[in-house]
N, CA and C atoms as an extended XYZ file, in Angstrom:
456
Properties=species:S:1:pos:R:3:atomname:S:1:resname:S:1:resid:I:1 pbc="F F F"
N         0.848       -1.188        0.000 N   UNK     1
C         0.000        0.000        0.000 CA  UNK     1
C         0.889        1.245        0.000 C   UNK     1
N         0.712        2.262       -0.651 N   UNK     2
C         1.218        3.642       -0.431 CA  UNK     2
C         0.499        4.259        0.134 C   UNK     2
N         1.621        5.505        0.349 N   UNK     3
C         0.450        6.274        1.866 CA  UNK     3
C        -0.445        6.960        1.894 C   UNK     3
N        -0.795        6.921        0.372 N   UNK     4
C        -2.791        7.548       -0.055 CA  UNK     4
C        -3.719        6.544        0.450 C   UNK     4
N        -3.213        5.306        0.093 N   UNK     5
C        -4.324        3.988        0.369 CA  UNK     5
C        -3.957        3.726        1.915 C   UNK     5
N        -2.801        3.876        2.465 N   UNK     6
C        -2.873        3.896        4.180 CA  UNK     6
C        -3.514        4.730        4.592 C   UNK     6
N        -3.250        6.201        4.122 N   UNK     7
C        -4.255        7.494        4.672 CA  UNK     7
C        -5.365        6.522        4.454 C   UNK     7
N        -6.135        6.837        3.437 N   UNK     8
C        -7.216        6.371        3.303 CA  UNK     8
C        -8.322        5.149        4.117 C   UNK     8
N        -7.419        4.652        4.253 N   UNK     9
C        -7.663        3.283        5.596 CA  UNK     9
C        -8.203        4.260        6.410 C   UNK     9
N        -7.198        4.445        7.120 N   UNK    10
C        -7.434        5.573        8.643 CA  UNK    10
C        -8.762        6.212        8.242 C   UNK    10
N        -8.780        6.396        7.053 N   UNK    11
C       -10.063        8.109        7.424 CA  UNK    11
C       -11.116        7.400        7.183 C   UNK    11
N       -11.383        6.371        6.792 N   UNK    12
C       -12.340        4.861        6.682 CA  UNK    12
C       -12.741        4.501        7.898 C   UNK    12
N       -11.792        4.314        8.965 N   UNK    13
C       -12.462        4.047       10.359 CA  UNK    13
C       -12.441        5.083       11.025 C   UNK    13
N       -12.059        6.530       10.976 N   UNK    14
C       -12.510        7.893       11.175 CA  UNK    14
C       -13.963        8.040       11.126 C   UNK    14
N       -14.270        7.659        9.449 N   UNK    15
C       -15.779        7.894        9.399 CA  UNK    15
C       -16.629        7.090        9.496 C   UNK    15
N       -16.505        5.492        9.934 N   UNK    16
C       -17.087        4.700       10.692 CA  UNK    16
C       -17.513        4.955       12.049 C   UNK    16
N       -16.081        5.545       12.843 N   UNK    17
C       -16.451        5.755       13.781 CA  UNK    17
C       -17.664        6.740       14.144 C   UNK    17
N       -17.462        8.191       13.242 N   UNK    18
C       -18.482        9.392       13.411 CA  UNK    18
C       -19.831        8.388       13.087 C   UNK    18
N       -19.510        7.986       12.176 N   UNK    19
C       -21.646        7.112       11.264 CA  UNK    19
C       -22.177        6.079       12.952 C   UNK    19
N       -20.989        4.981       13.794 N   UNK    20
C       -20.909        4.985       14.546 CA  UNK    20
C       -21.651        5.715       16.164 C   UNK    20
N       -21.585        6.785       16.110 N   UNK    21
C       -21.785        7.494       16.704 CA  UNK    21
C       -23.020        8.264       16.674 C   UNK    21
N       -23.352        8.485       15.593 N   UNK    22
C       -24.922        8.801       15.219 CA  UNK    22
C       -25.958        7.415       16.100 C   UNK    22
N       -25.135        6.355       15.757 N   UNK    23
C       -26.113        5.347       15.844 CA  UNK    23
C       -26.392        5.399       18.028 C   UNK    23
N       -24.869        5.365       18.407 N   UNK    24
C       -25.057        5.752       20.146 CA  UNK    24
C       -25.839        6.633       20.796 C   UNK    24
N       -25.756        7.667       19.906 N   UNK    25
C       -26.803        9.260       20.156 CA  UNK    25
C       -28.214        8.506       20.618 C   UNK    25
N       -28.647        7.847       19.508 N   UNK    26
C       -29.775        7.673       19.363 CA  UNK    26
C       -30.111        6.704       20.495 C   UNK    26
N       -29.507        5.546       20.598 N   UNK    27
C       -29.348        4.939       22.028 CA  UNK    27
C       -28.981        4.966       23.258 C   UNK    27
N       -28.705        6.732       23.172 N   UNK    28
C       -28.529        7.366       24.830 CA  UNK    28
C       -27.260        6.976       25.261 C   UNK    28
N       -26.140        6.495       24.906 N   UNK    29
C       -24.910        5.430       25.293 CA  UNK    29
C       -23.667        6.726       25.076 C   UNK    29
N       -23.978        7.236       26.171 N   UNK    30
C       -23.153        9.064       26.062 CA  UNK    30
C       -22.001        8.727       26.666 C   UNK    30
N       -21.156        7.565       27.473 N   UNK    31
C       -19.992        7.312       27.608 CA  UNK    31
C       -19.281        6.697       26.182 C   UNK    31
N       -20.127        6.267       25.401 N   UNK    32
C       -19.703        5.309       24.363 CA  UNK    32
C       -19.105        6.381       23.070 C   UNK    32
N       -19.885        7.261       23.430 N   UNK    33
C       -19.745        8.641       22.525 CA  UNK    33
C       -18.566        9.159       22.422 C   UNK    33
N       -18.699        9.601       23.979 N   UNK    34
C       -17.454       10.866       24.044 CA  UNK    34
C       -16.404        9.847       23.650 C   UNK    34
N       -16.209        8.021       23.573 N   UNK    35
C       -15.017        7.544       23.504 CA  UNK    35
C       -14.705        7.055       21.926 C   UNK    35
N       -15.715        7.050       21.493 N   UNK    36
C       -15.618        7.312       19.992 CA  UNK    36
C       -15.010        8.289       19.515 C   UNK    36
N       -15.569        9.673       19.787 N   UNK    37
C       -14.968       10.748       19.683 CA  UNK    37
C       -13.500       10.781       19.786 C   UNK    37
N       -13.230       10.289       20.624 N   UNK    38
C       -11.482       10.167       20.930 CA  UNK    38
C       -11.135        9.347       19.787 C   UNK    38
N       -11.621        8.197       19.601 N   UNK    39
C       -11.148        7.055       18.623 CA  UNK    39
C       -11.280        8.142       17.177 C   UNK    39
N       -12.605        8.147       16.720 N   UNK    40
C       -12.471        9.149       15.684 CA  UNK    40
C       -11.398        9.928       15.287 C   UNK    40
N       -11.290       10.769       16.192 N   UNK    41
C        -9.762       11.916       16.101 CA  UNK    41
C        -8.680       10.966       16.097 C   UNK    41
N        -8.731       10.529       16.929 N   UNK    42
C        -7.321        9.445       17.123 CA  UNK    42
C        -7.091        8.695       14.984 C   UNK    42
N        -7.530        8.085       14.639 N   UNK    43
C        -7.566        7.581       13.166 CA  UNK    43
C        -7.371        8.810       12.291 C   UNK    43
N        -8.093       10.293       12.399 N   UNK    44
C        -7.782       10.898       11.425 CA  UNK    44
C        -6.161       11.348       11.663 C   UNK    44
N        -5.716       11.342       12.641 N   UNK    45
C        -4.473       11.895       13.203 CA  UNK    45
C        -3.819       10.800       12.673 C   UNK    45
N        -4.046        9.811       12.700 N   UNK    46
C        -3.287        8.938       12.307 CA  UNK    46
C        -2.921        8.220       10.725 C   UNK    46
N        -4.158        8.920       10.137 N   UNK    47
C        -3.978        9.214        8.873 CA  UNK    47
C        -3.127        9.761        8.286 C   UNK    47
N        -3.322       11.099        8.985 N   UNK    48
C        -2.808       11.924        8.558 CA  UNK    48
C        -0.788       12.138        8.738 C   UNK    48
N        -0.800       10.979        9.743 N   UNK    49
C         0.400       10.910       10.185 CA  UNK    49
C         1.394       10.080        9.309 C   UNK    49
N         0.266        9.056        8.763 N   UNK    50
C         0.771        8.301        7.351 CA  UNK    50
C         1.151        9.226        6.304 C   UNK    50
N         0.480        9.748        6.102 N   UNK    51
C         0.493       10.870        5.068 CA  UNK    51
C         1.052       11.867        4.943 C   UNK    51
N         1.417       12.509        6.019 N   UNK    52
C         2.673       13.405        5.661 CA  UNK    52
C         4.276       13.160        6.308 C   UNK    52
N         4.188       12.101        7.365 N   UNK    53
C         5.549       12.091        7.776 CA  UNK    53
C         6.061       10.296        7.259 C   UNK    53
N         4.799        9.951        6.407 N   UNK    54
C         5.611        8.933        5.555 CA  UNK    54
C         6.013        7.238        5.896 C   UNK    54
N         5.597        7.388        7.405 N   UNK    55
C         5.994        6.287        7.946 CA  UNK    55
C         4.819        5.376        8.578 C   UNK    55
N         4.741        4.493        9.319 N   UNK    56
C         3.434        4.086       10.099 CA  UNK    56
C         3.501        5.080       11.400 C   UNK    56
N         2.113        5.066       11.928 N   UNK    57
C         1.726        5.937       13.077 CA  UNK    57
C         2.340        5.104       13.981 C   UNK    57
N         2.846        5.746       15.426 N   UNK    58
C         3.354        5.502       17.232 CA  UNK    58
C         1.863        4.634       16.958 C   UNK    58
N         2.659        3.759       17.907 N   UNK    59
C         1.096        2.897       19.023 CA  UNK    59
C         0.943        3.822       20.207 C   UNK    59
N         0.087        4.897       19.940 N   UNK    60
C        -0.114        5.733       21.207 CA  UNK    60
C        -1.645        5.954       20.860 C   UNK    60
N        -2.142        5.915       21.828 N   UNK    61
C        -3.870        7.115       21.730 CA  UNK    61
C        -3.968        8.367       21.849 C   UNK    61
N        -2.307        9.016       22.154 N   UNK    62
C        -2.071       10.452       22.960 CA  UNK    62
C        -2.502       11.192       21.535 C   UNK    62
N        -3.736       11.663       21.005 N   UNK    63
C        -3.813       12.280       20.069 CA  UNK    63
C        -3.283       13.699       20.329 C   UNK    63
N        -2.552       14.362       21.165 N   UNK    64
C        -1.745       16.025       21.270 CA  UNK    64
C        -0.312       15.215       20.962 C   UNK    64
N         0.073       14.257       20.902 N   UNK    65
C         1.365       13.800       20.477 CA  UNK    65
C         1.329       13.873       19.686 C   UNK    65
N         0.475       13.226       18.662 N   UNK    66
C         0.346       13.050       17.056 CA  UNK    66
C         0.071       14.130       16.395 C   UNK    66
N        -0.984       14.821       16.473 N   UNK    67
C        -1.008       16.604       16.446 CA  UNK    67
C         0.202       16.849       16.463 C   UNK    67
N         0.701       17.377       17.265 N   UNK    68
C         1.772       17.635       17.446 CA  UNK    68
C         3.610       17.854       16.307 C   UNK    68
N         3.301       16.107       15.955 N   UNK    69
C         4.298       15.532       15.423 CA  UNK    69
C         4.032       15.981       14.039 C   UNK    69
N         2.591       15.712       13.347 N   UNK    70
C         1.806       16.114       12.527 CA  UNK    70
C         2.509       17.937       11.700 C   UNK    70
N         2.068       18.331       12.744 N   UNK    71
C         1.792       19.934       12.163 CA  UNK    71
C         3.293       20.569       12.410 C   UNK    71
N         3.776       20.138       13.236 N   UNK    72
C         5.561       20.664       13.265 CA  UNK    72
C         6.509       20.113       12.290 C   UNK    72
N         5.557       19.002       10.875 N   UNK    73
C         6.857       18.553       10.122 CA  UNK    73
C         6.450       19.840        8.735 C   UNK    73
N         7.582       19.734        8.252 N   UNK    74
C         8.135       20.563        7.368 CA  UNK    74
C         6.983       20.019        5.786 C   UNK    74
N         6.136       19.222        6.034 N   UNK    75
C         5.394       18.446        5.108 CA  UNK    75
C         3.836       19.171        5.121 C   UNK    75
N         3.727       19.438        6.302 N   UNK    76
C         2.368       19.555        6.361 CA  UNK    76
C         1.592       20.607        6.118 C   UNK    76
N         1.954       21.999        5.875 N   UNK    77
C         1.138       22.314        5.551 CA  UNK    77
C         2.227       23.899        4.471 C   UNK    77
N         1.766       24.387        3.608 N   UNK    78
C         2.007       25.400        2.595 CA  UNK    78
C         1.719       27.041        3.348 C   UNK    78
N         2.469       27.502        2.806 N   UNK    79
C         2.352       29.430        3.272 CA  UNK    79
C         0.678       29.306        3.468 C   UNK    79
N        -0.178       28.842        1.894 N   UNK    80
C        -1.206       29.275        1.768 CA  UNK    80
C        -1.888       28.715        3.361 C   UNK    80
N        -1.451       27.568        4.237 N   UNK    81
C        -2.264       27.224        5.023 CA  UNK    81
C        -1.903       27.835        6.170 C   UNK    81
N        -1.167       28.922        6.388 N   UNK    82
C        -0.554       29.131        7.648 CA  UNK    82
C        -1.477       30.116        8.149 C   UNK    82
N        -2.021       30.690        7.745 N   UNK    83
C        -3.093       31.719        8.654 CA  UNK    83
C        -4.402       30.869        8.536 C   UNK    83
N        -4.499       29.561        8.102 N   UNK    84
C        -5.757       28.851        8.586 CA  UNK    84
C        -5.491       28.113        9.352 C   UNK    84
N        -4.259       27.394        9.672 N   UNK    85
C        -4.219       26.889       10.672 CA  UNK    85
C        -3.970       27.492       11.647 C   UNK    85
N        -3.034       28.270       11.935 N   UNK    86
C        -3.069       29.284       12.903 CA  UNK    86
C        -4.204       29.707       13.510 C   UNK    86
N        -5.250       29.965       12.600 N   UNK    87
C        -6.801       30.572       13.507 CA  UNK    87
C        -7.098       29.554       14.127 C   UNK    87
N        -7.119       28.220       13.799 N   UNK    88
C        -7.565       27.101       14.682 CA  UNK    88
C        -6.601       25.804       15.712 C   UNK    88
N        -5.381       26.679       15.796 N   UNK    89
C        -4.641       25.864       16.061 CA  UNK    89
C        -4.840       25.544       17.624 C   UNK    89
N        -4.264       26.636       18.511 N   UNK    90
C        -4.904       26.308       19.729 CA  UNK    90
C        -6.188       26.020       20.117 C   UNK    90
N        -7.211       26.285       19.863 N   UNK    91
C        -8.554       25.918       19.750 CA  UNK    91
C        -8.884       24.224       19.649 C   UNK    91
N        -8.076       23.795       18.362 N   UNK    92
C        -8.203       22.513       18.135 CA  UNK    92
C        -7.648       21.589       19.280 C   UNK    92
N        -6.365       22.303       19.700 N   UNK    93
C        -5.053       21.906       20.844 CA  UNK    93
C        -6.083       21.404       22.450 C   UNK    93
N        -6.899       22.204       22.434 N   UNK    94
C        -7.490       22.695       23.448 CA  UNK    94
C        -8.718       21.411       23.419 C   UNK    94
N        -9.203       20.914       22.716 N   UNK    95
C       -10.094       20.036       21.935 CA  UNK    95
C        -9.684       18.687       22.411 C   UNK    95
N        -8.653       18.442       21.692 N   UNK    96
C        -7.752       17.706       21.839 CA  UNK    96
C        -7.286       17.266       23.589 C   UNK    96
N        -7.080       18.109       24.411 N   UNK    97
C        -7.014       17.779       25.498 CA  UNK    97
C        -8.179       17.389       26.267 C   UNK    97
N        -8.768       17.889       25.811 N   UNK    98
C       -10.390       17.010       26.711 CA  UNK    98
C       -10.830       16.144       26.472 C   UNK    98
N       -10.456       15.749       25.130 N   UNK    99
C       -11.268       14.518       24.259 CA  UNK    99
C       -10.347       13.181       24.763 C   UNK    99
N        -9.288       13.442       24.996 N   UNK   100
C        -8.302       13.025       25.608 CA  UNK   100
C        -8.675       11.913       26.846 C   UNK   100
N        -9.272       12.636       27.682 N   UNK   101
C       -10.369       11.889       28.453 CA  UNK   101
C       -11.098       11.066       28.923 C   UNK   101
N       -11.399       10.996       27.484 N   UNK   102
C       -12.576        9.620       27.504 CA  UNK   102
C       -12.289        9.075       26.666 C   UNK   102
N       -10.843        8.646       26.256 N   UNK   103
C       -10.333        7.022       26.152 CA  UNK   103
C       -10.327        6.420       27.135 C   UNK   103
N       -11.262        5.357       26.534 N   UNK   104
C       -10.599        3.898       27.523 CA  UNK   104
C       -10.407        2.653       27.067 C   UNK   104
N        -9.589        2.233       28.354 N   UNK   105
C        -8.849        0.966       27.876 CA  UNK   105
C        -9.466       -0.152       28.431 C   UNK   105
N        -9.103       -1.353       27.729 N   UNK   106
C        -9.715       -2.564       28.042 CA  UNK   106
C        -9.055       -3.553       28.985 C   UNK   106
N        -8.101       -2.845       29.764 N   UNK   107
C        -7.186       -3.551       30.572 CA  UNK   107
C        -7.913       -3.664       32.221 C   UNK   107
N        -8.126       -4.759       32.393 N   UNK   108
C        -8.421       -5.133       34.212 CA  UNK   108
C        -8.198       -3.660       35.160 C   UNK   108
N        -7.176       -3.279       35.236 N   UNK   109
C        -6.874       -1.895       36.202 CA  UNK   109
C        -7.498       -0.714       35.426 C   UNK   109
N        -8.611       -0.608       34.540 N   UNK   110
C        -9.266        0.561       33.953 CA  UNK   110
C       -10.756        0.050       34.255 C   UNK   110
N       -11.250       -0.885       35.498 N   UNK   111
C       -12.739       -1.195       35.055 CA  UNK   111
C       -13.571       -0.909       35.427 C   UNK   111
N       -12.533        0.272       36.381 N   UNK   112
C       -13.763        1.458       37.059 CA  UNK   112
C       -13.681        2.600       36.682 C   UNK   112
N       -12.933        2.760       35.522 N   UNK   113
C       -12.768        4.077       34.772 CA  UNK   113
C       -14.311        4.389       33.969 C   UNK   113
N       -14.990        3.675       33.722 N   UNK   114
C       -16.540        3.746       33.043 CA  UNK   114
C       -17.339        4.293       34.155 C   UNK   114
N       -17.597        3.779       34.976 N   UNK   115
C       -18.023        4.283       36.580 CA  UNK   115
C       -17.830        5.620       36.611 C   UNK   115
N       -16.592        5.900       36.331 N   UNK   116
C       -16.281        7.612       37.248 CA  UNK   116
C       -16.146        8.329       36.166 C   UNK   116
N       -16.669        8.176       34.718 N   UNK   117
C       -16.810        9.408       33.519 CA  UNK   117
C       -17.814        9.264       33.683 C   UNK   117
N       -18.287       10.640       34.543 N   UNK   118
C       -19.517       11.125       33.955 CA  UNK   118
C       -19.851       12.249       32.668 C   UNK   118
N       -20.887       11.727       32.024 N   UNK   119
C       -21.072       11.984       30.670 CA  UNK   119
C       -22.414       11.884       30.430 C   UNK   119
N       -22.529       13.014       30.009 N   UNK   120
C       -24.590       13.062       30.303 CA  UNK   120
C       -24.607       13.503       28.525 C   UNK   120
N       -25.888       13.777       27.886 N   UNK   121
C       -26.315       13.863       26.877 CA  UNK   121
C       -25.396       15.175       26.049 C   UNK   121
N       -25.589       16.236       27.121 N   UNK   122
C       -25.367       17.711       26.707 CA  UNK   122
C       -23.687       17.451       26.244 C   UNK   122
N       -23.186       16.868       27.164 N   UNK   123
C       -21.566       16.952       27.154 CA  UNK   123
C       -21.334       15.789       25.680 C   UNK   123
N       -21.973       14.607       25.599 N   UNK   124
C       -21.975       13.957       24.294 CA  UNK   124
C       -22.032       14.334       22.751 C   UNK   124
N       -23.254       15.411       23.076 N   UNK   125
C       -23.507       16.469       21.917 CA  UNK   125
C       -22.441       16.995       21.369 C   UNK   125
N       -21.735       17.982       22.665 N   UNK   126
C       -20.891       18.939       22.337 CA  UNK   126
C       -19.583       18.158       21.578 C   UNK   126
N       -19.537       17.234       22.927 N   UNK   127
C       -17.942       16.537       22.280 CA  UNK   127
C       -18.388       16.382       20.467 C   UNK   127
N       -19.814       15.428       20.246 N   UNK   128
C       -19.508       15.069       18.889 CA  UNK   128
C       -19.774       16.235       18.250 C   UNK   128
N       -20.307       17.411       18.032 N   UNK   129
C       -19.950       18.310       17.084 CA  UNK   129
C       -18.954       18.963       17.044 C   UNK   129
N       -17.800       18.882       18.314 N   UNK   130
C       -16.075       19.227       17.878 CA  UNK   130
C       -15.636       18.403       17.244 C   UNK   130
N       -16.402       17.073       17.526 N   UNK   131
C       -15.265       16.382       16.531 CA  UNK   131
C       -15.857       16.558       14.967 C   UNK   131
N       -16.602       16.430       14.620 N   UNK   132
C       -17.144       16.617       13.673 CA  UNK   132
C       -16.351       17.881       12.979 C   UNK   132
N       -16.383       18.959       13.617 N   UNK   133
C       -15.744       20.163       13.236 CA  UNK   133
C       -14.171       20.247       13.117 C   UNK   133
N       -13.325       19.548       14.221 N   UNK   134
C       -12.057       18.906       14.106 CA  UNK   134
C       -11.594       18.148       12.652 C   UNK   134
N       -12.311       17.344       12.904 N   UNK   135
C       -12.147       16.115       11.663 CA  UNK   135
C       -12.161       16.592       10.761 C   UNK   135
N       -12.554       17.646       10.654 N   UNK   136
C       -13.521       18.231        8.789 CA  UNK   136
C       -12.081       19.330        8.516 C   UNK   136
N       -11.805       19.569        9.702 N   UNK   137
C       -10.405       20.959        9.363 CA  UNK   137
C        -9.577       20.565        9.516 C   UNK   137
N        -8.906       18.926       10.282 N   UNK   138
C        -8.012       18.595        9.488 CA  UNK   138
C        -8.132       18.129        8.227 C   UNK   138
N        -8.926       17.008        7.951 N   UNK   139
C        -9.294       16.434        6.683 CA  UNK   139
C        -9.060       17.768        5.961 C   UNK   139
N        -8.846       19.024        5.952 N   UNK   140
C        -8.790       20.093        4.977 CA  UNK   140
C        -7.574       19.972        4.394 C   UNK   140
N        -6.217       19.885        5.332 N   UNK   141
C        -4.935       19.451        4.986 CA  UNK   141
C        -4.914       18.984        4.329 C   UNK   141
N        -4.958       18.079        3.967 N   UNK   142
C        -5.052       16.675        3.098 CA  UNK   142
C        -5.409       16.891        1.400 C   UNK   142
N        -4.933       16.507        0.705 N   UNK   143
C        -5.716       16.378       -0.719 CA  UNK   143
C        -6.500       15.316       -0.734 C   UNK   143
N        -7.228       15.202       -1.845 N   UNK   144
C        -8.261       14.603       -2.212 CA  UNK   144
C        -7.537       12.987       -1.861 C   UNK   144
N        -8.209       12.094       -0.858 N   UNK   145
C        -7.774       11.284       -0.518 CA  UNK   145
C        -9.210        9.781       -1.107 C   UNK   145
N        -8.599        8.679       -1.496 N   UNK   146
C        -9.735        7.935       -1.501 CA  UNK   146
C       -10.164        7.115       -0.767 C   UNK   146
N       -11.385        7.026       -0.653 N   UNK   147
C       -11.170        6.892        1.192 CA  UNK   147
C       -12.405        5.360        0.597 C   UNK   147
N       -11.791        3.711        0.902 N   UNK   148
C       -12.354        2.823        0.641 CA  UNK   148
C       -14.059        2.438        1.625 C   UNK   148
N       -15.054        2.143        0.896 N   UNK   149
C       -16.088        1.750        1.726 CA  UNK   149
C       -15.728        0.715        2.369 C   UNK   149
N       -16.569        0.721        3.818 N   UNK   150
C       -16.250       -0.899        4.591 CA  UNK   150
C       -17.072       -2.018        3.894 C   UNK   150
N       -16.865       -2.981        4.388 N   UNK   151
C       -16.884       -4.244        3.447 CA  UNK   151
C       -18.101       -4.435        4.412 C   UNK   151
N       -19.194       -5.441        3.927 N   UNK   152
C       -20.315       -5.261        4.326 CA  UNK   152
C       -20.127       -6.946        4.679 C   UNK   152
């Protein structure tokens, strides 16, 4: 695979995850949300990490690492993008740290981490229309990427 069809992977379970997430809304499952949300971002970052620094993504979930690594290489983005990212850079940064959050892990010593996120409807909402709004302005970076349907 080259790293259009790796990007492309990633932004495949990016937007699984968001279609995903429509479906939790509707079933009230507002911890399941906000951790989608994380997963979501987490894949486009990681797309995107294929895609401009060339290599496979860290095994990390720390999506402000990958950000990070992302937007400080010399790849990522053109003069023309520097006063658009700039308007949203800390903002997104800021995003990014909360969403941060509500990963969780499937390991024995995390199995009271579900217990103690509280996460009510309002806070589910919000998270998914940052990400929604996140996702869409990085996905801006990016050129026209082809992004494969899941297999049914």
């Amino acid at each position: 695979m080259n790293k259009q069809e790796k990007c492309g992977y990633w932004l495949m379970l990016s937007d699984y995850d968001l279609g995903t997430i429509e479906t939790l809304i509707k079933g009230e499952r507002w911890v399941y949300v906000a951790y989608l949300c994380q997963q979501a971002v987490e894949r486009q970052l990681k797309g995107m990490y294929v895609y401009f620094m060339e290599t496979e993504p860290p095994k990390t979930h720390n999506v402000n690492f990958l950000f990070s690594k992302i937007t400080s290489g010399a790849a990522f983005r053109t003069e023309a993008d520097n006063a658009r990212f700039d308007e949203r850079k800390n903002d997104c940064e800021d995003y990014l740290m909360d969403v941060m959050f509500y990963y969780m892990s499937d390991y024995p010593f995390s199995y009271k981490n579900i217990a103690t996120r509280f996460v009510d409807q309002a806070l589910a909402n919000e998270l998914y229309q940052k990400t929604l709004l996140y996702v869409a302005w990085l996905r801006s970076f990016l050129p026209q990427i082809d992004i494969p349907n899941i297999p049914s």
